[in-house]
C-alpha positions in Angstrom: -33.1 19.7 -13.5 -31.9 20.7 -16.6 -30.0 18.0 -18.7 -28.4 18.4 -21.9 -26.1 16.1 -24.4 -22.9 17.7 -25.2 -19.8 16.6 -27.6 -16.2 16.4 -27.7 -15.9 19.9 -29.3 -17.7 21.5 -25.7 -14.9 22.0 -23.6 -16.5 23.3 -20.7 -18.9 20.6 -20.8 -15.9 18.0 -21.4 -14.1 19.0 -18.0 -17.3 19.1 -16.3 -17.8 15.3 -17.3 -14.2 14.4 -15.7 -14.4 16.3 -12.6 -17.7 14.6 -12.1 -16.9 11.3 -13.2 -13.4 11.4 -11.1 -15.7 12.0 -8.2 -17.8 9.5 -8.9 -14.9 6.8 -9.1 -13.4 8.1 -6.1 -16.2 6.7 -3.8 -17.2 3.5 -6.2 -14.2 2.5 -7.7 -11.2 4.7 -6.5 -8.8 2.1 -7.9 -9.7 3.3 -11.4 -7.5 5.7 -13.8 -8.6 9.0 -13.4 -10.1 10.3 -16.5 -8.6 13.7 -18.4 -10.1 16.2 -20.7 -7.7 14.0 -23.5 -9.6 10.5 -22.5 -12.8 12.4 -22.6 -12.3 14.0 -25.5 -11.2 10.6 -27.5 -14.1 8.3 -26.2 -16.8 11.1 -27.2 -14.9 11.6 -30.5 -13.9 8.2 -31.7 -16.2 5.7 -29.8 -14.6 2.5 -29.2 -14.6 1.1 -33.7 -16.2 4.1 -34.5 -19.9 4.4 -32.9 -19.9 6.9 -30.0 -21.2 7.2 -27.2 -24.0 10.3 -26.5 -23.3 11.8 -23.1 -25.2 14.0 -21.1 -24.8 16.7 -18.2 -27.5 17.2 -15.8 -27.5 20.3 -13.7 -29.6 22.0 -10.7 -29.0 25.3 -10.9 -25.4 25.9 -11.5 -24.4 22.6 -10.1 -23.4 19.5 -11.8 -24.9 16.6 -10.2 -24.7 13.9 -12.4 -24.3 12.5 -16.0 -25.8 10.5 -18.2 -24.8 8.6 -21.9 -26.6 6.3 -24.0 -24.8 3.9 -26.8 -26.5 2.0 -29.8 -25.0 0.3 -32.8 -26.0 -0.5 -36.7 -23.5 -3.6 -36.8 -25.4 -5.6 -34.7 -28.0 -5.7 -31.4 -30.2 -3.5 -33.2 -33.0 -3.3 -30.1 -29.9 -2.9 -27.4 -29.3 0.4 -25.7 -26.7 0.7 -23.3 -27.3 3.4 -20.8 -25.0 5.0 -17.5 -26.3 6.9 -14.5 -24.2 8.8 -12.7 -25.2 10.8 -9.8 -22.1 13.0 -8.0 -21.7 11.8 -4.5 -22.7 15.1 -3.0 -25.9 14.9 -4.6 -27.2 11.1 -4.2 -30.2 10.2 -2.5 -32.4 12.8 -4.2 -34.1 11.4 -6.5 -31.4 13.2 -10.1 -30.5 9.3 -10.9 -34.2 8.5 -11.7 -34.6 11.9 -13.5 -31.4 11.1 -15.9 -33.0 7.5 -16.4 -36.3 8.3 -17.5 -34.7 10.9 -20.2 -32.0 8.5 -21.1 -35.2 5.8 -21.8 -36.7 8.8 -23.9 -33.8 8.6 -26.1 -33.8 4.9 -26.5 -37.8 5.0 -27.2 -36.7 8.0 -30.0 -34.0 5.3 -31.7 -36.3 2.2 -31.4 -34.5 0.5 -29.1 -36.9 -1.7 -26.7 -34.2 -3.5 -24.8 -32.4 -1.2 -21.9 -28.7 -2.6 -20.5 -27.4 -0.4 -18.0 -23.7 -1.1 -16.0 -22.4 -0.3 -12.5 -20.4 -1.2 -9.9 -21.4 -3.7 -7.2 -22.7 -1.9 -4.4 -25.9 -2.1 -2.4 -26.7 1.1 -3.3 -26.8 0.4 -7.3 -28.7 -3.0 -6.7 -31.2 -1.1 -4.9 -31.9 1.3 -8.0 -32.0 -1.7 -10.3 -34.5 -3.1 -8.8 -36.7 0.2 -8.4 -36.5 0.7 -11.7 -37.1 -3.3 -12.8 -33.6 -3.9 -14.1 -32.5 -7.5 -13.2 -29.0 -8.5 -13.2 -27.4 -9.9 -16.0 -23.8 -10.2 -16.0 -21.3 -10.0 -13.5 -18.1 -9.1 -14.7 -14.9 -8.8 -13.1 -12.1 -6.1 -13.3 -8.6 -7.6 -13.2 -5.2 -5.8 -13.2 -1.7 -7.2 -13.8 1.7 -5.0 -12.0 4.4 -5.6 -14.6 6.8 -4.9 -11.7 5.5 -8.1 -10.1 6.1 -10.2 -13.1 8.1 -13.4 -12.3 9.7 -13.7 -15.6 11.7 -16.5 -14.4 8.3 -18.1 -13.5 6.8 -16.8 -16.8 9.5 -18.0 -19.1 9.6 -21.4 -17.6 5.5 -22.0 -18.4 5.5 -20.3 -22.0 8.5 -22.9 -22.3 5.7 -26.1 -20.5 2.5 -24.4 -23.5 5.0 -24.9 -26.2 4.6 -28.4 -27.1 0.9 -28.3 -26.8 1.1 -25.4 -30.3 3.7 -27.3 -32.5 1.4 -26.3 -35.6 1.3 -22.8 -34.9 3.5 -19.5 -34.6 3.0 -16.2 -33.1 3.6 -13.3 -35.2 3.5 -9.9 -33.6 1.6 -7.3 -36.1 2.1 -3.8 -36.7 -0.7 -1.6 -36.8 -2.8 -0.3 -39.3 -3.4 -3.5 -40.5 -3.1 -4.1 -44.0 -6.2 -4.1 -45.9 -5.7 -7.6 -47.5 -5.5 -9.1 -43.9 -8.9 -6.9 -42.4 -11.0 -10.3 -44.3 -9.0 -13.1 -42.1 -8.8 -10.7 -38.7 -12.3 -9.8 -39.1 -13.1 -13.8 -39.2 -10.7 -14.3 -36.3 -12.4 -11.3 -33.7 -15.9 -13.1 -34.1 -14.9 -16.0 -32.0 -14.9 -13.7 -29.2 -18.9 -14.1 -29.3 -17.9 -17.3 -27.6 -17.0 -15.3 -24.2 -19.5 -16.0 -21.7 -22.6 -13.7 -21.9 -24.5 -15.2 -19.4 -28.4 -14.4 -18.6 -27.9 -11.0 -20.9 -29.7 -11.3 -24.3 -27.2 -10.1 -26.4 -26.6 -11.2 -30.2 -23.2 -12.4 -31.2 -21.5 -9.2 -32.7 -20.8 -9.0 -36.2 -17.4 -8.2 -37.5 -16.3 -6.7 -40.5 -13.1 -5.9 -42.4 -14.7 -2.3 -42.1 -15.4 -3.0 -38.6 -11.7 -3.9 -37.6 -10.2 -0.9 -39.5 -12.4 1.3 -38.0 -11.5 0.0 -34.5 -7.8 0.5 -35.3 -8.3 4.2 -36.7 -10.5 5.2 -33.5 -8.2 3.6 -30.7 -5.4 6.1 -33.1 -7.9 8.9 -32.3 -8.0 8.4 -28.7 -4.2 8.2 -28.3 -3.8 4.8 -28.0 -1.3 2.7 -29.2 -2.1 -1.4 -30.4 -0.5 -3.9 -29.7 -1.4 -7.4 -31.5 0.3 -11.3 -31.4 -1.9 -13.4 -33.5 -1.3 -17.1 -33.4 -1.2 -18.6 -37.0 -1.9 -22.1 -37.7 0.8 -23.1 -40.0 -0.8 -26.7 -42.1 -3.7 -24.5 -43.2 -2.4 -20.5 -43.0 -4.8 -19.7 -40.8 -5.6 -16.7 -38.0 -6.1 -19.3 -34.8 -5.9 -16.5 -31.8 -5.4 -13.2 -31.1 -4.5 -10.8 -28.4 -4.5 -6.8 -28.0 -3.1 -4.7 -25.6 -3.6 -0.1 -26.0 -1.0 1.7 -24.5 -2.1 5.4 -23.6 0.4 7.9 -25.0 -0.8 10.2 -22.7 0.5 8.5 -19.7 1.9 5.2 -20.8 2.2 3.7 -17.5 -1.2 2.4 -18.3 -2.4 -0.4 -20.5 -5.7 -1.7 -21.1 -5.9 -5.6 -22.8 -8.6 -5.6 -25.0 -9.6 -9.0 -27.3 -7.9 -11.9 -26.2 -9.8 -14.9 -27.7 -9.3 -18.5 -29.7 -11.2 -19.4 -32.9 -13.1 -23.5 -32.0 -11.3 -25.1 -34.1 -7.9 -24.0 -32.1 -8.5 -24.7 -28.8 -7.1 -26.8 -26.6 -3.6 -26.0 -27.3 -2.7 -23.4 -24.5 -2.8 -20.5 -27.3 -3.9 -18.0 -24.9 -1.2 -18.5 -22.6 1.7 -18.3 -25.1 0.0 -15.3 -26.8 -0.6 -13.1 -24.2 3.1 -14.0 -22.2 4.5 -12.8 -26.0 2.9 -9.6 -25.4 4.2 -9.5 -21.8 7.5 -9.9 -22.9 6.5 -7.2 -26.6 5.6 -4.7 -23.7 8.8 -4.9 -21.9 10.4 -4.3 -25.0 8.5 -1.3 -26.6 6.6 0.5 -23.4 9.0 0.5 -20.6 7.3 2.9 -18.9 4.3 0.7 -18.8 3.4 0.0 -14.9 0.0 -1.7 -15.0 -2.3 -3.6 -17.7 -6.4 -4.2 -16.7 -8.3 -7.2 -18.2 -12.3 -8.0 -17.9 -13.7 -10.9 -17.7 -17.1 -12.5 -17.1 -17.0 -14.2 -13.7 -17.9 -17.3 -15.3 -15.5 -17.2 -17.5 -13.3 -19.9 -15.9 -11.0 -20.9 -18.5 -9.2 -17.0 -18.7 -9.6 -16.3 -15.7 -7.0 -19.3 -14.6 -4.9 -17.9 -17.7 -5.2 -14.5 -15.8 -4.3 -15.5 -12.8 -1.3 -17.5 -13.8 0.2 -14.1 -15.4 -0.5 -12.2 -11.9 -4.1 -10.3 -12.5 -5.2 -9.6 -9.6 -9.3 -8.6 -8.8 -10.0 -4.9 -8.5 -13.7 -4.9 -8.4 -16.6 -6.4 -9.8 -19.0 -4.8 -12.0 -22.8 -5.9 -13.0 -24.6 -5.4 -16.5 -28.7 -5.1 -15.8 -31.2 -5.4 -18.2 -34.8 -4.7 -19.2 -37.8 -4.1 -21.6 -38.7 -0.7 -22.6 -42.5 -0.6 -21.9 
């Protein structure tokens, strides 16, 4: 087997990676958006704030038969790898997944990394790797997705009206994106109490945000062809960033949304801030992405609390994904 990293600039080695992983989700997860050469080409360039992912091709002869990437930051985590396998379904059960592993642990071993998390979908078959390979489960966490064409606005409107009284210190202000530079400081402080989402058994540090940290988030999601949207509840007695939530838009096909950070700082809960915020954006996305069909979420399955704020707005479960973990010997 011969496997090799490649880059966003290798388009050969780009369209290989799509073909293979739009195989890939057609048998584990064919309810996913297929990826394009544009997609790949973003993620592999821009990261998600920034820090990209490596990705690698693995071939047997002139066949493709599976993939491999491996992430690792400098903000934070700074033993964490996270690793993916992915084996093309014509070519499972032969023994390339453990190949693409063992050079993907290489890598880690070259960066210093000692602690291995590795995602996949929740099938017998990815368990069953796991555990040859002493990865224990982690994290469950569940993919949601919202059909704006089910909406009950009538529904909608009259529970946004019920949350009101409950945030009669704060308003929602929708912000355009880049974000200033003199507000990077109070977002920055406001995206960290999303290290309160459930993490479960992983060992995982709380993440450390930066005002250089949330510009270069903004600039890369620009990169990739995705357009922000943020509402940002403001308490108004003290000025202060209480919430926040963000949806992307693809331009590329903008019947598809992704929500990314929806979170509430400590000292603001309590007063059904995630409710109002992200039903503002429902009704921001009706307004400025008609086009827009469908909107995914992820959640922790512990995660109780926005899961019932999910559900409320029409999320519905898609699948359920696992994060593993181990020690690099």
């Amino acid at each position: 087997m011969e496997i090799r990293p490649f880059g966003p600039d290798d388009v050969a080695e780009v369209d290989a990676w799509v073909d293979l992983t739009n195989a890939t989700s057609s048998v584990d997860s064919p309810w996913n958006r297929p990826q394009t050469r544009a997609m790949a080409v973003g993620r592999f360039r821009h990261g998600w704030d920034g820090e990209v992912d490596t990705p690698y091709l693995a071939r047997v002869g002139d066949a493709v038969v599976g993939s491999g990437a491996i992430s690792t930051s400098e903000y934070d985590n700074l033993e964490l790898a996270w690793i993916r396998v992915e084996v093309h379904p014509e070519h499972r059960r032969q023994g390339h997944g453990a190949v693409i592993l063992e050079a993907l642990l290489d890598e880690a071993r070259r960066r210093g990394r000692t602690i291995i998390a590795a995602e996949a979908w929740d099938t017998a078959a990815a368990h069953a790797f796991a555990d040859r390979h002493a990865f224990e489960k982690k994290l469950a966490s569940i993919n949601r997705r919202q059909t704006l064409a089910d909406i009950d606005w009538p529904e909608l409107d009259k529970r946004y009206d019920a949350a009101l009284p409950h945030a009669t210190d704060y308003v929602l202000e929708r912000w355009s994106v880049p974000t200033p530079a003199d507000r990077l400081d109070a977002l920055a402080v406001m995206a960290s109490a999303i290290n309160d989402a459930p993490t479960d058994d992983l060992d995982y540090e709380d993440e450390v945000f930066t005002p250089e940290r949330m510009a270069a988030y903004e600039t890369a999601m620009a990169g990739r062809g995705e357009r922000l949207f943020r509402v940002v509840a403001r308490h108004v007695p003290s000025g202060a960033l209480a919430a926040q939530t963000v949806v992307a838009v693809s331009e590329e096909d903008p019947t598809w949304g992704d929500q990314h950070d929806t979170s509430v700082t400590q000292a603001h809960r309590g007063h059904r801030l995630g409710l109002l915020l992200k039903a503002d954006m429902l009704r921001w996305l009706r307004e400025d992405e008609p086009r827009l069909r469908t909107v995914d979420t992820w959640n922790a399955e512990s995660n109780d609390h926005m899961i019932g704020v999910n559900e409320i707005l029409g999320y519905r479960v898609m699948g359920r994904e696992w994060a593993y973990q181990r020690n690099l010997d």
